[in-house]
N, CA, C and O atoms as a GROMACS GRO file, in nm:
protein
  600
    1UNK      N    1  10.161   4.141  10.197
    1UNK     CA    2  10.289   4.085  10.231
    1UNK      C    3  10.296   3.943  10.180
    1UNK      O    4  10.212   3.853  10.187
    2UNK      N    5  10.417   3.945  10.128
    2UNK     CA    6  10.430   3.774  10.068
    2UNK      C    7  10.435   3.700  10.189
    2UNK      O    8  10.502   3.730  10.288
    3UNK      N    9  10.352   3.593  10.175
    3UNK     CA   10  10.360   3.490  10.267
    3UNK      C   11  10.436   3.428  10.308
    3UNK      O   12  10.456   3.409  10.428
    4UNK      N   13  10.502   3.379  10.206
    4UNK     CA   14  10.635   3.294  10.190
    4UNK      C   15  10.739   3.353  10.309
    4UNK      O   16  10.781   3.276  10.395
    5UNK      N   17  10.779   3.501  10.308
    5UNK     CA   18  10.849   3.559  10.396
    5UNK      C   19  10.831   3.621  10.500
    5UNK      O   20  10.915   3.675  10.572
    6UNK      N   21  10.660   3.610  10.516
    6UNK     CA   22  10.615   3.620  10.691
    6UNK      C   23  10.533   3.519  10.730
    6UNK      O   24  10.441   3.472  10.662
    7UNK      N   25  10.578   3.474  10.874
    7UNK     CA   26  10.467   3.376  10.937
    7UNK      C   27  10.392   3.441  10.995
    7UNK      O   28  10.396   3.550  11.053
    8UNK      N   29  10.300   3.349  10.970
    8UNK     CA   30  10.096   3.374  11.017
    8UNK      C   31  10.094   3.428  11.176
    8UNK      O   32  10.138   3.362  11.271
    9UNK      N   33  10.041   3.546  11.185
    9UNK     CA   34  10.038   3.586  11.291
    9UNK      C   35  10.163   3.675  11.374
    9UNK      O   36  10.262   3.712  11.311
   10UNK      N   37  10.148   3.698  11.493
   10UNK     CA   38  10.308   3.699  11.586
   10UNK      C   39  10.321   3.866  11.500
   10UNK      O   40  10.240   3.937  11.442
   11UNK      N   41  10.452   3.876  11.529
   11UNK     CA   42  10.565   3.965  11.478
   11UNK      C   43  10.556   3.939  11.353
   11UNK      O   44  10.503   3.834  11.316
   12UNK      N   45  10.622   4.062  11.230
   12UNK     CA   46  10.672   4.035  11.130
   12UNK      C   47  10.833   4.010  11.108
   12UNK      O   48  10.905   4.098  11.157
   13UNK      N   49  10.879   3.933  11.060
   13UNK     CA   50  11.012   3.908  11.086
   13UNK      C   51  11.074   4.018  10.977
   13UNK      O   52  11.171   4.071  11.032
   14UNK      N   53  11.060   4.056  10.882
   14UNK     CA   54  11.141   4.147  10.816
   14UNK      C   55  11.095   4.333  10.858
   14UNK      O   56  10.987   4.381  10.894
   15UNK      N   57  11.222   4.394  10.834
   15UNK     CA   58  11.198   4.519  10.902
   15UNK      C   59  11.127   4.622  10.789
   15UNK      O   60  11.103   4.565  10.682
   16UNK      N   61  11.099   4.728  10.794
   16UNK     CA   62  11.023   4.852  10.740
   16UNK      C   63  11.143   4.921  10.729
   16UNK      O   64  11.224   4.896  10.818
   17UNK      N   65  11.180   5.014  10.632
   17UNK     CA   66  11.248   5.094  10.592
   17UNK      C   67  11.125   5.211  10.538
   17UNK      O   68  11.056   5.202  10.436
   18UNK      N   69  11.124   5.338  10.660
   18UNK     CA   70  11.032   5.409  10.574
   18UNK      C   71  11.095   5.567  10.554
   18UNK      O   72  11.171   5.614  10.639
   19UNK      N   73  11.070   5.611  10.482
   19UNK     CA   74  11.146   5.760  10.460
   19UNK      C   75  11.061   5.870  10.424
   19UNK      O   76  11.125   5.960  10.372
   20UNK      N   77  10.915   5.897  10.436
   20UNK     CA   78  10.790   5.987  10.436
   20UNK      C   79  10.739   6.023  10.576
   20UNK      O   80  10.806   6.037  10.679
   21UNK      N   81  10.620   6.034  10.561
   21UNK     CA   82  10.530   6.062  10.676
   21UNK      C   83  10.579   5.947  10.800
   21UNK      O   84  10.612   5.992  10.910
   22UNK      N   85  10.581   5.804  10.775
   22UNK     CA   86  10.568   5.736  10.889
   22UNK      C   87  10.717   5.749  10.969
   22UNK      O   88  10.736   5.678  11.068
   23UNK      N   89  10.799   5.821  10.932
   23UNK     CA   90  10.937   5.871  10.999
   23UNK      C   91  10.863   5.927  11.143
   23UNK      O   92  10.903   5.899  11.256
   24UNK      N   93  10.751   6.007  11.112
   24UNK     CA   94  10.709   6.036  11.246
   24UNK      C   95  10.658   5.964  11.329
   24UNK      O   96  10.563   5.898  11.287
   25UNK      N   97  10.693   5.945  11.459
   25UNK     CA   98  10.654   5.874  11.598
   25UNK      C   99  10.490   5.839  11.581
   25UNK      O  100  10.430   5.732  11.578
   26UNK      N  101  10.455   5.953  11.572
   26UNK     CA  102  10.282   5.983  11.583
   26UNK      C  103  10.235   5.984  11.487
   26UNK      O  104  10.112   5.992  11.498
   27UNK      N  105  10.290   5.975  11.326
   27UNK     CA  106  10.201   5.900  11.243
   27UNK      C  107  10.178   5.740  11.284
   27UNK      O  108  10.082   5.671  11.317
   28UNK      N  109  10.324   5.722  11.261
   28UNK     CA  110  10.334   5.585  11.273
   28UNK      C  111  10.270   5.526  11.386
   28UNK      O  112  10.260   5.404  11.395
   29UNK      N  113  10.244   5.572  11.437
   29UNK     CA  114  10.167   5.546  11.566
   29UNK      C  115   9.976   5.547  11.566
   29UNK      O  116   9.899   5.474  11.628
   30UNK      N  117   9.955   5.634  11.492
   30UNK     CA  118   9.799   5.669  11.431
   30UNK      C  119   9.777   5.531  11.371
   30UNK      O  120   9.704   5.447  11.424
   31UNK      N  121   9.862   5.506  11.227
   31UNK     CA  122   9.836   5.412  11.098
   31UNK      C  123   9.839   5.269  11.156
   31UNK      O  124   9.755   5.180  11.142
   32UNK      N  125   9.994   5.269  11.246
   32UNK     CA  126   9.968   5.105  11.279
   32UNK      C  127   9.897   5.081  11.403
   32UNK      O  128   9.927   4.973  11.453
   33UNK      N  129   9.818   5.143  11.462
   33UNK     CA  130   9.734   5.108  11.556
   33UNK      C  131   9.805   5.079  11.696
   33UNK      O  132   9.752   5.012  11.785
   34UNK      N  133   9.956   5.148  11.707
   34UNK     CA  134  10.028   5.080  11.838
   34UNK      C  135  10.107   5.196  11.843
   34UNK      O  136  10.112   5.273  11.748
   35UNK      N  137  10.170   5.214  11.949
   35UNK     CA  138  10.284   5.260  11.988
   35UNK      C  139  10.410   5.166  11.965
   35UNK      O  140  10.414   5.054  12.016
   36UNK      N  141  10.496   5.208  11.900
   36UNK     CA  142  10.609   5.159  11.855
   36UNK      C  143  10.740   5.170  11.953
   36UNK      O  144  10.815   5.253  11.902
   37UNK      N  145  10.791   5.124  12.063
   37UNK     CA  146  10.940   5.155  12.091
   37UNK      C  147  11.048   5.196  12.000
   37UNK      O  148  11.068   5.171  11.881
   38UNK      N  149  11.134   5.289  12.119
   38UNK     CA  150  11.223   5.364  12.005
   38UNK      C  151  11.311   5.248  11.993
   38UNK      O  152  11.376   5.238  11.889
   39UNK      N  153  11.328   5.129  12.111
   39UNK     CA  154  11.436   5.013  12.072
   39UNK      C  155  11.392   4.994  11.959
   39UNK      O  156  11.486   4.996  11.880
   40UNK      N  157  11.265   4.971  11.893
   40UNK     CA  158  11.246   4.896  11.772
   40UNK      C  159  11.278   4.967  11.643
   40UNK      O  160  11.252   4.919  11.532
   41UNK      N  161  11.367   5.149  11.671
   41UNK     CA  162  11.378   5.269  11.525
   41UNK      C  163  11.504   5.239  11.522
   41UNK      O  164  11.550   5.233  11.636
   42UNK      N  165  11.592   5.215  11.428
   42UNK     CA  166  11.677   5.318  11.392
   42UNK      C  167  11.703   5.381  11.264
   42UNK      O  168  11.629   5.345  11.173
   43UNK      N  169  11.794   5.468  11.236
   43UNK     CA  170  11.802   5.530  11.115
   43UNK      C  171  11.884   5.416  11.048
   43UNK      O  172  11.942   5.323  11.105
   44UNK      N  173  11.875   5.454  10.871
   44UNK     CA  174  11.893   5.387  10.793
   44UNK      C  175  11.918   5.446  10.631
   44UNK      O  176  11.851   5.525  10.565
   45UNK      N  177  12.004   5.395  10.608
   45UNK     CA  178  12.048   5.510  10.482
   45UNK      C  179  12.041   5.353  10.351
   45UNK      O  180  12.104   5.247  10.350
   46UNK      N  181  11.912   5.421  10.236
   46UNK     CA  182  11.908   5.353  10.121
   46UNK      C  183  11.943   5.469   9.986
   46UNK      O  184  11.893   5.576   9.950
   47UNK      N  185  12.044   5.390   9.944
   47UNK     CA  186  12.174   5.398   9.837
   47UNK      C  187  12.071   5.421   9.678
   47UNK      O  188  11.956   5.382   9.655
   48UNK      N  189  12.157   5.492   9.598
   48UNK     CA  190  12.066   5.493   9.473
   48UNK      C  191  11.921   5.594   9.422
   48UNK      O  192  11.866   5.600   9.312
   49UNK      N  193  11.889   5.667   9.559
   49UNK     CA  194  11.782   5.755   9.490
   49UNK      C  195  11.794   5.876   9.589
   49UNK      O  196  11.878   5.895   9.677
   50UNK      N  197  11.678   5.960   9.547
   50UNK     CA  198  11.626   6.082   9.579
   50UNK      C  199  11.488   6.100   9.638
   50UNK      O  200  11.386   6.056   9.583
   51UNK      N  201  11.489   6.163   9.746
   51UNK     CA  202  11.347   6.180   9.793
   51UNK      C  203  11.245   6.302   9.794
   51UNK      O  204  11.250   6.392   9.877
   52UNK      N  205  11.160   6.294   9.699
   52UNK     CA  206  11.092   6.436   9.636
   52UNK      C  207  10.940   6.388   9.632
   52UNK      O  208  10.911   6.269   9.614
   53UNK      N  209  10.827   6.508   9.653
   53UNK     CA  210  10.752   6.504   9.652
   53UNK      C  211  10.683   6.459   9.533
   53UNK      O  212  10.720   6.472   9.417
   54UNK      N  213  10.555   6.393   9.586
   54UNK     CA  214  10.497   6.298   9.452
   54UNK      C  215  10.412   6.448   9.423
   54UNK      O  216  10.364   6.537   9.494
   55UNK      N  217  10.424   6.421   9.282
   55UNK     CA  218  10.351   6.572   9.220
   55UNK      C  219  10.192   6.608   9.258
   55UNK      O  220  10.097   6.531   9.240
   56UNK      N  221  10.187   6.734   9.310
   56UNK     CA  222  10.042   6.751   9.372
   56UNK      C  223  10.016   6.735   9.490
   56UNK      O  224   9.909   6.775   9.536
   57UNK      N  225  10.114   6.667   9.569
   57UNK     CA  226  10.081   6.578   9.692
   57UNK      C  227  10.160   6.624   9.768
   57UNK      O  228  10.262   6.679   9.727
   58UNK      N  229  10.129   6.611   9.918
   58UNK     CA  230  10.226   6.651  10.006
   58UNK      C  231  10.328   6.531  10.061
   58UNK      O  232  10.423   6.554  10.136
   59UNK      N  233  10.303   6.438  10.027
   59UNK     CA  234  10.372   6.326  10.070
   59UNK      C  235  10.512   6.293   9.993
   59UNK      O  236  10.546   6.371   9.903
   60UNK      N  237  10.597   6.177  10.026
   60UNK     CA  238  10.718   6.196   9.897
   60UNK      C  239  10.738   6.001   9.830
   60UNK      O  240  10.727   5.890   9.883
   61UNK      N  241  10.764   6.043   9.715
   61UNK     CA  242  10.840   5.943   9.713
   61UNK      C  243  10.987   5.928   9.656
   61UNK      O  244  11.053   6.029   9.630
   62UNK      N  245  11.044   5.779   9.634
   62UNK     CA  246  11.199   5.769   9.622
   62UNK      C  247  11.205   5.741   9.406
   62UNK      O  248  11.160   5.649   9.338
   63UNK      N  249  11.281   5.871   9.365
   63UNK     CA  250  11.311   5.811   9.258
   63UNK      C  251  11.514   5.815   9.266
   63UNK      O  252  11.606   5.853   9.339
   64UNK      N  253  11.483   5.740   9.124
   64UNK     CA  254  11.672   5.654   9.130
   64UNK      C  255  11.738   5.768   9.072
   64UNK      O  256  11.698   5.844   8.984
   65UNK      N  257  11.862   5.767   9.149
   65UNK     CA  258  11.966   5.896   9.135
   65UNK      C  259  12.092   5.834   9.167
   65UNK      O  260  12.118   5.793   9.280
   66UNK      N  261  12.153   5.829   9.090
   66UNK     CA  262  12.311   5.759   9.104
   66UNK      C  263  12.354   5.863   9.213
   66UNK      O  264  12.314   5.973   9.250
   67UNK      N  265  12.447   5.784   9.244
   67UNK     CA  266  12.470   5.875   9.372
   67UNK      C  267  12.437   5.908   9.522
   67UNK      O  268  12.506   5.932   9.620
   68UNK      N  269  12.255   5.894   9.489
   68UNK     CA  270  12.199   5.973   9.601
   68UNK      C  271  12.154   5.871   9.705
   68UNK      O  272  12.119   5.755   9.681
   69UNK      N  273  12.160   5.931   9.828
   69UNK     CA  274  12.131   5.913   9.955
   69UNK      C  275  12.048   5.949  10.016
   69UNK      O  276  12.056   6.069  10.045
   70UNK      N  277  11.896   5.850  10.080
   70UNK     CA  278  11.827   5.902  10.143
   70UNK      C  279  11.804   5.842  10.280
   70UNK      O  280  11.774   5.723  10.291
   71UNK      N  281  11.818   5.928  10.392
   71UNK     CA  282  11.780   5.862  10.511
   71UNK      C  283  11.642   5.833  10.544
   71UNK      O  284  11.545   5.906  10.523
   72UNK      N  285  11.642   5.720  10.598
   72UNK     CA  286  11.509   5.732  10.690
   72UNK      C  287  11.517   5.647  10.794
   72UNK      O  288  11.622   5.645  10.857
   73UNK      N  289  11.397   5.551  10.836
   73UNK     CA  290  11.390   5.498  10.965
   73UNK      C  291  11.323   5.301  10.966
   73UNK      O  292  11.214   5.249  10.947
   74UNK      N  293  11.469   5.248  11.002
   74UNK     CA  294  11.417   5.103  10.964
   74UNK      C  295  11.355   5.087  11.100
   74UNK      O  296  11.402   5.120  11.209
   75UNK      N  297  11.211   5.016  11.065
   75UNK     CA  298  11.127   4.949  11.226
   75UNK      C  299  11.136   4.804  11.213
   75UNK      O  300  11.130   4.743  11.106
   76UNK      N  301  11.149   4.762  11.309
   76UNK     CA  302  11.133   4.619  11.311
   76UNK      C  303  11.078   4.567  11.432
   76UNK      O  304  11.104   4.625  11.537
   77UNK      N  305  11.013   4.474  11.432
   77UNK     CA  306  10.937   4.355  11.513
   77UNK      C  307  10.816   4.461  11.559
   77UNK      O  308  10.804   4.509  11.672
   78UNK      N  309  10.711   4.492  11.420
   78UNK     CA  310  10.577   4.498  11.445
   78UNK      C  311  10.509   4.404  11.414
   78UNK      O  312  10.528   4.320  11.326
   79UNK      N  313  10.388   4.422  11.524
   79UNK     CA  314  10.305   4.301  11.489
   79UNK      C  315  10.229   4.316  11.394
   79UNK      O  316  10.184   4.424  11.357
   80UNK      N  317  10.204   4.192  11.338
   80UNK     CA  318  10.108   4.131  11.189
   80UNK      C  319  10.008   4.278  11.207
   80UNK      O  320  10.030   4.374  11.133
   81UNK      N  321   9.905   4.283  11.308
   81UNK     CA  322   9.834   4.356  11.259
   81UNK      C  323   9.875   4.489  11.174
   81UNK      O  324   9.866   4.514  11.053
   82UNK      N  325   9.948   4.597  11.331
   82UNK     CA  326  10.003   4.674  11.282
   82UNK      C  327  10.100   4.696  11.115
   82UNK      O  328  10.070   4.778  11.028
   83UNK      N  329  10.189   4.623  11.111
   83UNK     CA  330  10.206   4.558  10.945
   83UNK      C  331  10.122   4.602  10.858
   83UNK      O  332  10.132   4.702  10.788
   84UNK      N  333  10.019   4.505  10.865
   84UNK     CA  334   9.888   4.489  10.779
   84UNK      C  335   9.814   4.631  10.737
   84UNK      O  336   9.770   4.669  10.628
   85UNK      N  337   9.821   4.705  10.888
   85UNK     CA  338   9.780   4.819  10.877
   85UNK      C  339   9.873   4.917  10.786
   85UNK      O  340   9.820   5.012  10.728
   86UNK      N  341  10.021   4.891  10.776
   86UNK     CA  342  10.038   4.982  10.706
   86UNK      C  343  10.065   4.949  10.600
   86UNK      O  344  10.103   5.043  10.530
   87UNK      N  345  10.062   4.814  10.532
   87UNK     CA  346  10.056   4.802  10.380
   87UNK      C  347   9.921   4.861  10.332
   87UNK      O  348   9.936   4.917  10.223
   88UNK      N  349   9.797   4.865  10.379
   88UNK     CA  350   9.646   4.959  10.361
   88UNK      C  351   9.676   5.034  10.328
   88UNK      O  352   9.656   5.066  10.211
   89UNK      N  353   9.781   5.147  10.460
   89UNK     CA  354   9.772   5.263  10.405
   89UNK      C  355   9.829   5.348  10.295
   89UNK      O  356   9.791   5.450  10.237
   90UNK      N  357   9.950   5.258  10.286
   90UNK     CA  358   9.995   5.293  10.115
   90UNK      C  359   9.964   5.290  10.054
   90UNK      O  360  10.015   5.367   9.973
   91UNK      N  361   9.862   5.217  10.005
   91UNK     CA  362   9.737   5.181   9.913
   91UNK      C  363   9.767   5.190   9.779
   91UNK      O  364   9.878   5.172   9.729
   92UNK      N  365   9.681   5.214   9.732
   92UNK     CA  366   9.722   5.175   9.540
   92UNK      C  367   9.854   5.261   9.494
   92UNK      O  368   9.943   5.203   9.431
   93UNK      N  369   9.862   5.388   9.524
   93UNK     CA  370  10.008   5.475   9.544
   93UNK      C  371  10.159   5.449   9.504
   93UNK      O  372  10.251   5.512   9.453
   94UNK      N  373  10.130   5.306   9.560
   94UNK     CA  374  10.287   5.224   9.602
   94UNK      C  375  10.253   5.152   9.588
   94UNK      O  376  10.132   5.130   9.583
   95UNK      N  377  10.368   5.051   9.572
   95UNK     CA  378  10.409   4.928   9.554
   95UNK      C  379  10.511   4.840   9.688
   95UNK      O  380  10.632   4.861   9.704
   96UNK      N  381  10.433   4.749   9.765
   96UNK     CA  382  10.594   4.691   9.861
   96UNK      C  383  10.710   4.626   9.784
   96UNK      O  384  10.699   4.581   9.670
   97UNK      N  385  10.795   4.625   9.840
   97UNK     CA  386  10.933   4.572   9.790
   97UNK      C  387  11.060   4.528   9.844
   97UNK      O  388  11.108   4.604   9.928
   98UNK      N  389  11.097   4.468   9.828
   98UNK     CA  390  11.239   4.407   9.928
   98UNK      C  391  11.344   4.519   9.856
   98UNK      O  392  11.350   4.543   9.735
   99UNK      N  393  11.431   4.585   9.966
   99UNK     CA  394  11.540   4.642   9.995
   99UNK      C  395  11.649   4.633  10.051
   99UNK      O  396  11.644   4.600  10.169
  100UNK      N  397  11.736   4.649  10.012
  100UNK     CA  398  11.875   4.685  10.116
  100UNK      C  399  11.913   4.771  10.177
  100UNK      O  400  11.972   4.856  10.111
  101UNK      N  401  11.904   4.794  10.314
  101UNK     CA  402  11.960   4.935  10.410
  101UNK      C  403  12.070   4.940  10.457
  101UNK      O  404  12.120   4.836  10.503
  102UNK      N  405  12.148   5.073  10.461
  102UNK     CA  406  12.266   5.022  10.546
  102UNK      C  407  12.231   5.122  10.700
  102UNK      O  408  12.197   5.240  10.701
  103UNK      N  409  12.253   5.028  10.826
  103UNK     CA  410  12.279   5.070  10.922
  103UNK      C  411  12.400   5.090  11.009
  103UNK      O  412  12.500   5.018  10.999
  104UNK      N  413  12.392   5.192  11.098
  104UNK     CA  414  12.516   5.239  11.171
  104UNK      C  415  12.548   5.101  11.247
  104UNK      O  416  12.664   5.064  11.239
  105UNK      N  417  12.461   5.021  11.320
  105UNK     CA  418  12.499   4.957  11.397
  105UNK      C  419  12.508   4.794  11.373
  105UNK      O  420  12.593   4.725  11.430
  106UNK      N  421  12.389   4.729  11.263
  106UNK     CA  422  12.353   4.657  11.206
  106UNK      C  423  12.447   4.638  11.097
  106UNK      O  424  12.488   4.522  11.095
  107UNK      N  425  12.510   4.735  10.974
  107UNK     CA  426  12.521   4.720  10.851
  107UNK      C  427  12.410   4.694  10.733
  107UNK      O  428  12.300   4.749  10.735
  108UNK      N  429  12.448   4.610  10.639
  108UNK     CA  430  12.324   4.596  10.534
  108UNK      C  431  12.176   4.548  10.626
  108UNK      O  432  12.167   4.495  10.737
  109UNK      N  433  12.085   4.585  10.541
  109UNK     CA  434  11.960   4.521  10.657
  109UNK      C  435  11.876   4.519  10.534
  109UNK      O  436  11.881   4.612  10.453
  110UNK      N  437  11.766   4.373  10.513
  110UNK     CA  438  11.668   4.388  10.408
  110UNK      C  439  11.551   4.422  10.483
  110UNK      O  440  11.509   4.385  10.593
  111UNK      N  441  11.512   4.495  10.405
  111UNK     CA  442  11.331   4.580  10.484
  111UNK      C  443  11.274   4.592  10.380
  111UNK      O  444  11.335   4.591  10.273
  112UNK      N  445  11.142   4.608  10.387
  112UNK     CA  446  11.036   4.625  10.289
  112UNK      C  447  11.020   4.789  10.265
  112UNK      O  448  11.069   4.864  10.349
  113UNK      N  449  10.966   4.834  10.170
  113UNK     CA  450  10.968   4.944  10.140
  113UNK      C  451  10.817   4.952  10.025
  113UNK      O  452  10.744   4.868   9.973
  114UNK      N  453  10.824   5.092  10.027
  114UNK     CA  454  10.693   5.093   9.974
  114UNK      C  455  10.769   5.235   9.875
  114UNK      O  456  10.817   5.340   9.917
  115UNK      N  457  10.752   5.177   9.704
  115UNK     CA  458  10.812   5.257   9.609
  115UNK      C  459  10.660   5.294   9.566
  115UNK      O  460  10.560   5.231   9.601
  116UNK      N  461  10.662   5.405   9.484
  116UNK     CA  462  10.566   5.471   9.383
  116UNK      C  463  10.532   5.388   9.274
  116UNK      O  464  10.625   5.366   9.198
  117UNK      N  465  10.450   5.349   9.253
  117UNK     CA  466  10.327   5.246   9.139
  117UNK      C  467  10.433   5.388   8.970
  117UNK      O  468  10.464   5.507   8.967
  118UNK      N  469  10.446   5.266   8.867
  118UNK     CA  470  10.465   5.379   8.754
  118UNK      C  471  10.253   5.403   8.703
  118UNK      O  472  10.138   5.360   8.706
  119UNK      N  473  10.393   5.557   8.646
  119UNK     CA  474  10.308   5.648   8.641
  119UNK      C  475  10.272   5.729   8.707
  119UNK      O  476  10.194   5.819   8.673
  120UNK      N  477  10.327   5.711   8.828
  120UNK     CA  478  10.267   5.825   8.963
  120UNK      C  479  10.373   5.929   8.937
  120UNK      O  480  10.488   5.884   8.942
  121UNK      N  481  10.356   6.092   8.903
  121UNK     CA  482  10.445   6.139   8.876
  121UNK      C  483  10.544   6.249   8.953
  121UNK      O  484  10.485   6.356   8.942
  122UNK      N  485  10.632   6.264   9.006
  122UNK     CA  486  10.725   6.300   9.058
  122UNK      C  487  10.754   6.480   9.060
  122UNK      O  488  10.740   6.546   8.957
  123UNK      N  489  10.791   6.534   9.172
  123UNK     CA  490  10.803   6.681   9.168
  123UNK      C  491  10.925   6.666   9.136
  123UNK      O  492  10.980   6.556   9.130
  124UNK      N  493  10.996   6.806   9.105
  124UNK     CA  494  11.124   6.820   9.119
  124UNK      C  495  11.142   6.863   9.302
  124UNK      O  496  11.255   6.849   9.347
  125UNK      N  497  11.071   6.894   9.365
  125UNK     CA  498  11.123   6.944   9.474
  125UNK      C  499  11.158   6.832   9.592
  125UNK      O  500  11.096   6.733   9.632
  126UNK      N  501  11.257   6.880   9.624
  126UNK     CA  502  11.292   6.769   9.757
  126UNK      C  503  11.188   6.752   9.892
  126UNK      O  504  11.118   6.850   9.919
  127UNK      N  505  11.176   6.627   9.978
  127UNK     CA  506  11.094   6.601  10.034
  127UNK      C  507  11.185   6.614  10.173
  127UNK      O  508  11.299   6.568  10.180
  128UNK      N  509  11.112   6.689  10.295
  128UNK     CA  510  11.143   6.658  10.391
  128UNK      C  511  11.128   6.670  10.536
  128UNK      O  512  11.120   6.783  10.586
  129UNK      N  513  11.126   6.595  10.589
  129UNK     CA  514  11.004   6.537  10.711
  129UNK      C  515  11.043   6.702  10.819
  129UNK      O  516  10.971   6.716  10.918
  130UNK      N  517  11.111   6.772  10.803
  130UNK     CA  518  11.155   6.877  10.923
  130UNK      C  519  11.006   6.987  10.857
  130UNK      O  520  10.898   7.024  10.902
  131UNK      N  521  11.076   7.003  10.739
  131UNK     CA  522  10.968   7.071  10.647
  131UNK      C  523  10.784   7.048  10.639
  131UNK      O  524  10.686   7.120  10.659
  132UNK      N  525  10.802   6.940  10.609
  132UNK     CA  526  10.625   6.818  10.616
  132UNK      C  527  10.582   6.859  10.747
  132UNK      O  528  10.468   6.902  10.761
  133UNK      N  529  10.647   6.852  10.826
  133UNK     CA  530  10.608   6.862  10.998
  133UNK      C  531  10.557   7.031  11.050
  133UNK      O  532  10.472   7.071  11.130
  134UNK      N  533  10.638   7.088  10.974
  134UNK     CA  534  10.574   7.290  10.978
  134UNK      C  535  10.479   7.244  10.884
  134UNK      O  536  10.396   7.170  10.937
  135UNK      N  537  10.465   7.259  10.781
  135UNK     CA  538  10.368   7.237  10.685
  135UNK      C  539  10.253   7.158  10.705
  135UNK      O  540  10.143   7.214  10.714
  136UNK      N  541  10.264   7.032  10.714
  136UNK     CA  542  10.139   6.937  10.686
  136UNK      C  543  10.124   6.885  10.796
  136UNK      O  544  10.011   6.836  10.799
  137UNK      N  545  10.183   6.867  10.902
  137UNK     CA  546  10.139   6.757  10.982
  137UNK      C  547  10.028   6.750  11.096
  137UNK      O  548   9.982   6.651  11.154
  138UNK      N  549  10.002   6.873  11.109
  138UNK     CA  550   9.862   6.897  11.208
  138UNK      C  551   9.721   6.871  11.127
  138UNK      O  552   9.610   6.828  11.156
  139UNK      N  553   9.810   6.938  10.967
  139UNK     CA  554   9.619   6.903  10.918
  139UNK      C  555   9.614   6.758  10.850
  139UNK      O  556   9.520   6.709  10.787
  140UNK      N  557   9.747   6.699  10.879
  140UNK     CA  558   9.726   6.505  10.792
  140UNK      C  559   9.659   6.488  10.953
  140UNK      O  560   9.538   6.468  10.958
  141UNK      N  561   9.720   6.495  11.059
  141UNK     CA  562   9.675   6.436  11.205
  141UNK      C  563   9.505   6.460  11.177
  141UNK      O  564   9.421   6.370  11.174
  142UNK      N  565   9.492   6.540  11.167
  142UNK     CA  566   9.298   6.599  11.198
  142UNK      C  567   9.240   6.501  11.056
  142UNK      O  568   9.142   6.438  11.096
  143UNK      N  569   9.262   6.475  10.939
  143UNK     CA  570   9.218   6.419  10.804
  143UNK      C  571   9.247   6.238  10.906
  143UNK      O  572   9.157   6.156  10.925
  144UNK      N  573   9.383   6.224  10.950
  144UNK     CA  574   9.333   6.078  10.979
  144UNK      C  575   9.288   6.010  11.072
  144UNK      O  576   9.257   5.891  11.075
  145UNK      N  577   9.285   6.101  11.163
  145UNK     CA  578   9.151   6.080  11.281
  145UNK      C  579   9.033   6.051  11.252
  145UNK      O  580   8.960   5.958  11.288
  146UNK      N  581   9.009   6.192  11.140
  146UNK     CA  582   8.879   6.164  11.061
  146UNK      C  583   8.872   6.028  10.968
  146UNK      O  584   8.761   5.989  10.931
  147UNK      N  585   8.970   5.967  10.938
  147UNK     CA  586   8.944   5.854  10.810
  147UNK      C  587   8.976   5.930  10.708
  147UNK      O  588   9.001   5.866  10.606
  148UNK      N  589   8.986   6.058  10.698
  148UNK     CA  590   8.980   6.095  10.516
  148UNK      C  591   9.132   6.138  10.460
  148UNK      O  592   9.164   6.256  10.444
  149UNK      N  593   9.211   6.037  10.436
  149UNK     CA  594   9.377   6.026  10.394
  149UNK      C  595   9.358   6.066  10.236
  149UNK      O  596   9.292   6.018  10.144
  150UNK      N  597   9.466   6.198  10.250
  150UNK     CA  598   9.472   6.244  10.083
  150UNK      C  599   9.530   6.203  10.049
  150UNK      O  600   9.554   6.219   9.930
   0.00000   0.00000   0.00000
């Protein structure tokens, strides 16, 4: 996290915009080391792309699509650690980045986001957390208990 736009310690002052795995309560809850209040979720719609699985992988990321609309879930006022913890877990994968969200209640909102590193290459198939959750989410829970994140 740039320094410049968080102070040392405390809370992070800018929010998370995430639209993958950490949409869930109980990831997000595993990775950043806390339980999160739902005061601190709401949904959040970022303008300009598509959300599809990174090729090979069960996870997704956002590529640019005129037009397209993807929801997900802006968090705000986690603490530094938690934070910290989840810029780790994106790890070489992604890239953080300043964004624009629009919220129902808020309007525009800047949050950090975590885009796909180039070169990481892209499915055609759409990504989505109702889907991920039948599919993947009991055996990501058991892999990150264990430490071993695919």
């Amino acid at each position: 996290m740039a320094d410049a736009e968080q102070p040392a310690g405390g809370t992070v002052t800018m929010a998370f915009f995430f639209y993958g795995t950490l949409m869930d309560s109980k990831v997000l809850a595993r990775i950043a080391g806390e339980t999160v209040s739902p005061a601190c979720m709401e949904t959040a719609i970022i303008e300009g792309y598509r959300r599809v699985y990174v090729a090979g992988a069960w996870y997704p990321m956002l590529v640019a699509a005129a037009g397209g609309r993807v929801e997900g879930r802006l968090v705000h006022g986690l603490g530094r650690r938690a934070a910290d913890a989840i810029v780790r877990y994106e790890g070489g994968g992604y890239v953080q980045r300043q964004v624009t969200v629009e919220t129902a209640s808020r309007g525009p909102v800047p949050a950090w986001t975590f885009m796909a590193r180039p070169g990481v290459e892209a499915s055609a198939e759409e990504w989505r957390l109702d889907s991920w959750r039948r599919r993947h989410k009991k055996r990501y829970l058991r892999l990150t208990e264990a430490g071993l994140e695919e």
